[in-house]
N, C-alpha and C positions, 0 to 999 in steps of 0.2 A: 101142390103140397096139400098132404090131407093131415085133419089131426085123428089119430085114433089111438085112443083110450090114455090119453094124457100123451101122446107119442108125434112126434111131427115124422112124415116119412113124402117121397119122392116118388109118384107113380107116373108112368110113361103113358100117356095118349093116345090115343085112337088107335089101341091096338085092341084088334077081335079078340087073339087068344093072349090072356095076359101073361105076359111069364113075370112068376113071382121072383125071382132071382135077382132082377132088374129092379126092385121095390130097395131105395135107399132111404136108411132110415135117421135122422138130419138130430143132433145134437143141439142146444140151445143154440152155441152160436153158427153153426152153420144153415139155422132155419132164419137167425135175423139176418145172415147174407142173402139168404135165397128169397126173402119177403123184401128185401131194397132192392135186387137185382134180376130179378122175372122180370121178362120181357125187354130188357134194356141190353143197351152193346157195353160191355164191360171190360178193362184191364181188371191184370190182379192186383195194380195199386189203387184201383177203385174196391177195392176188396178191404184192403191192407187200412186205405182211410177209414173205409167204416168199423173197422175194428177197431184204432188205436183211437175214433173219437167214442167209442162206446164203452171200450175197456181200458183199463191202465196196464197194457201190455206195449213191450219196445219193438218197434218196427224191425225188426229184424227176426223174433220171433214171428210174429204177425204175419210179413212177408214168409218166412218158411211154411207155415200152417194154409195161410191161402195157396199158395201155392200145389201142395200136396189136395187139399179140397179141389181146385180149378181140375186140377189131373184127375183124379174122381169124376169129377160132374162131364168131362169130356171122355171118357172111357164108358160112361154110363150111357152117352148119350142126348145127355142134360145140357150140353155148351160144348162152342164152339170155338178151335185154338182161334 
């Protein structure tokens, strides 16, 4: 995760030729999922806890939203089902 110019965003890795496309760019709270969850083995109710003890949102929302993010970050590249 890089921050650029107040912006949290997603760049992929050792890659020679970067494709920009691939640059996802992380919304508050998907950047404080992605700073508790790099590098570690994750459910998306290890998602869903970090959200509902951060925010005052109902697990079922939470769970819908992680869920939609997880699909993202594995379509991206970013994690693994």
């Amino acid at each position: 995760m890089r921050d650029v110019c107040g912006e949290k965003i997603l760049v992929p890795e050792g890659t020679v030729n970067i494709d920009f496309s691939r640059i996802i760019n992380l919304n508050e709270t998907a950047a404080l999922l992605w700073e508790k969850l790099v590098d570690k083995n994750f459910e998306v109710e290890d998602m869903v806890d970090i959200l509902c003890a951060e925010y005052d949102v109902p697990t079922d929302v939470a769970l819908n939203d992680c869920n939609e993010l997880a699909k993202k970050w594995i379509e991206a590249g970013l994690a693994e089902e």
